[in-house]
C-alpha positions, 0 to 999 in steps of 0.5 A: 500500500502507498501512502500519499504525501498529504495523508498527514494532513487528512488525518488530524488525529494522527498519534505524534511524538510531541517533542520532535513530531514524528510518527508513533510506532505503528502510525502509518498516517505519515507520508513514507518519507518522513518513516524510519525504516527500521523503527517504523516499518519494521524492515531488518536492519542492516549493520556495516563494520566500522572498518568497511564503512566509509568516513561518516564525513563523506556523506554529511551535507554539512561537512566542508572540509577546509583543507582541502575545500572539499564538500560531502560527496554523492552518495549516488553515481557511477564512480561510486565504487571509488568513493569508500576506499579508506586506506590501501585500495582494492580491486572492487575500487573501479569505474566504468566511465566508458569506453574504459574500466579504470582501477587503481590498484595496478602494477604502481600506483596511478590509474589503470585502464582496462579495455572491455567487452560485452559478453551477453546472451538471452539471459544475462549481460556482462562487461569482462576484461583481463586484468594483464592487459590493463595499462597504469598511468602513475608514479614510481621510484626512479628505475635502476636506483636502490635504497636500504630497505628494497629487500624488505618484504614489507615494502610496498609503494602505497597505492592510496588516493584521495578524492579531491572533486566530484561533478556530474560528469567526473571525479578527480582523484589525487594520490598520495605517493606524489601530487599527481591528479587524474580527472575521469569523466564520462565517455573519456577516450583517453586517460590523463594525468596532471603532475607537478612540476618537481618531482619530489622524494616520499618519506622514505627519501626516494625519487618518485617519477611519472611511468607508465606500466603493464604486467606485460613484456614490452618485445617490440621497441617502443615507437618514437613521435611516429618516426623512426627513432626507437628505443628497446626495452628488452635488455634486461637493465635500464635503457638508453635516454630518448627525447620524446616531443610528442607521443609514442607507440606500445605494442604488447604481443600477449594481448595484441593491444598498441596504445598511444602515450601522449606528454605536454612537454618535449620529455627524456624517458627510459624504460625497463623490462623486468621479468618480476614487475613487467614493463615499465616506461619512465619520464626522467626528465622534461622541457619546462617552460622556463619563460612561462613562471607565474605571473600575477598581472596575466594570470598565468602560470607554469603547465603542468606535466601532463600524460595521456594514454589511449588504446588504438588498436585491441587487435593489432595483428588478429591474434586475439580471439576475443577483441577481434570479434566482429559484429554488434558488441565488438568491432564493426567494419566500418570502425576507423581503422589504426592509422586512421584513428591514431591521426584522430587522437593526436589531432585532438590529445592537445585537449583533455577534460578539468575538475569542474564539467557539468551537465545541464539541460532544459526543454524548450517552452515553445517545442515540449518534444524539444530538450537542449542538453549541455556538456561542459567539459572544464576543456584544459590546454596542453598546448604552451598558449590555450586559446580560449576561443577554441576550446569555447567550441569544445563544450559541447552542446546537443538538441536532442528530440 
């Protein structure tokens, strides 16, 4: 039975609780809203340890931290899963922001992404994917450098984070082994991160450097701004330095997956292929804008050093049976092909998504069948000068019937 919201009001004689107005055990005259499940209507109550619980902090209305700025968090949206980690993340802290699977407990700490497929028939439908073949976006001590404690079987790099902004569209996460920032949104064909410009050292005096990383062996060598400048990771020690001014190439045999990794500087990068800890692609260095210091008359300030990474091709060479399915649910014929949307991607890597998107609409008052919805996607610049009048246009904004 359904109970109206001015059911209340109708009934005059309805048995209250003087000091604070609420309903009496068993007084089913108020609008459900404003019962307590448990005490009301007699529904089980449902306990959680305090340990698995997320900080009752979160989810106050009244909480603003003023740390870090930060109000109460939703307690309601598809990154969910990545809003209750409370100390070392698990493999049940993920999103599906689509395209991707994104985690956070990769090979090193930073953001991992999966790439996904359908699996359904008449009666179920499920995403699968194979946690190897995930690529992480992070941070880890310097390759080839050895500290005291490295033998410790208790030393592990922590892979915490905290979330420092939540929108409709996105959330933004920020770890705590360096300052470095992720902003995952809806529909993002590329993964990103933000790093500030020094690199530090984490308590334990180590040097923490932007790399990117898979379980994986790299076999092939890695492909250099598209030329034929390579560097080969499969020596067993640290590799040579290359200057890298733009993107470079991966292709992994074990999952036939290439992908692009895109930097916002002309950056130095070694790599290593290490048979424990897979492969592992490391910035060492990079070309600041030494010209382009804060300045507090224009308003601008220094870039910070971005990396982006997006799968091309998750059936290089038709050597895997799953990905190169064809059909409705997988690859369609008419999909670009890999030159084709490697082009695509470095015509638009420049531009990635900030902290404050939002999603608005309204419906027109002279068509009702009519409604406008507005895609704000904070658009951020890897370029040395935004133009402004451009990424204006990247918004994004549909009529839809």
């Amino acid at each position: 039975t359904f109970i109206r919201d001015g059911a209340k009001e109708d009934n005059k004689e309805s048995k209250t609780n003087k000091n604070n107005d609420l309903p009496a055990p068993g007084d089913y005259s108020f609008p459900l809203s404003a019962l307590d499940p448990v005490r009301d209507l007699g529904l089980p109550e449902l306990t959680r340890a305090p340990d698995v619980s997320p900080d009752w902090l979160y989810f106050d209305p009244a909480f603003k931290s003023e740390e870090d700025d930060r109000n109460a968090l939703p307690t309601n949206a598809w990154y969910q899963n990545l809003l209750l980690a409370r100390g070392e993340p698990s493999n049940l802290h993920r999103a599906y922001p689509v395209p991707y699977l994104v985690d956070v407990v990769g090979l090193i700490p930073g953001l991992r992404t999966h790439v996904n497929h359908v699996e359904a028939n008449a009666e179920v439908m499920q995403l699968s994917f194979n946690e190897n073949f995930g690529l992480v976006v992070g941070a880890t001590k310097k390759l080839g450098a050895t500290y005291p404690d490295d033998d410790d079987s208790e030393n592990f790099e922590s892979h915490k984070y905290k979330v420092v902004q939540t929108t409709d569209l996105g959330i933004t996460l920020e770890w705590s082994i360096m300052k470095m920032s992720s902003n995952i949104v809806r529909g993002m064909p590329f993964t990103t991160m933000e790093y500030e410009k020094f690199y530090p050292k984490n308590g334990d005096g180590k040097l923490i450097l932007p790399t990117i990383a898979s379980p994986l062996p790299l076999l092939d060598p890695i492909l250099v701004d598209g030329s034929e400048t390579k560097l080969d990771c499969s020596g067993g020690s640290v590799s040579e330095r290359v200057l890298v001014q733009k993107d470079i190439e991966l292709y992994f045999h074990t999952s036939d997956f290439s992908w692009m990794v895109f930097f916002s500087h002309p950056a130095w990068i070694t790599c290593l292929v290490d048979g424990e800890r897979g492969t592992l692609v490391q910035v060492v260095d990079y070309e600041s804008d030494d010209a382009e210091t804060t300045d507090s008359d224009n308003g601008e300030t220094e870039r910070p050093f971005v990396i982006r990474a997006a799968l091309i091709d998750q059936c290089t060479t038709n050597a895997n049976p799953v990905a190169c399915r064809t059909g409705p649910g997988n690859r369609l014929l008419e999909d670009p092909k890999k030159g084709e949307y490697t082009e695509l991607l470095r015509a638009h890597a420049n531009t990635y998504p900030g902290r404050n998107t939002h999603f608005s609409y309204n419906i027109s008052s002279h068509a009702d069948d009519q409604a406008t919805m507005h895609f704000h996607w904070d658009p951020q610049s890897m370029e040395k000068r935004a133009d402004k009048s451009s990424t204006a246009l990247r918004q994004g904004t549909s009529v839809s019937p």
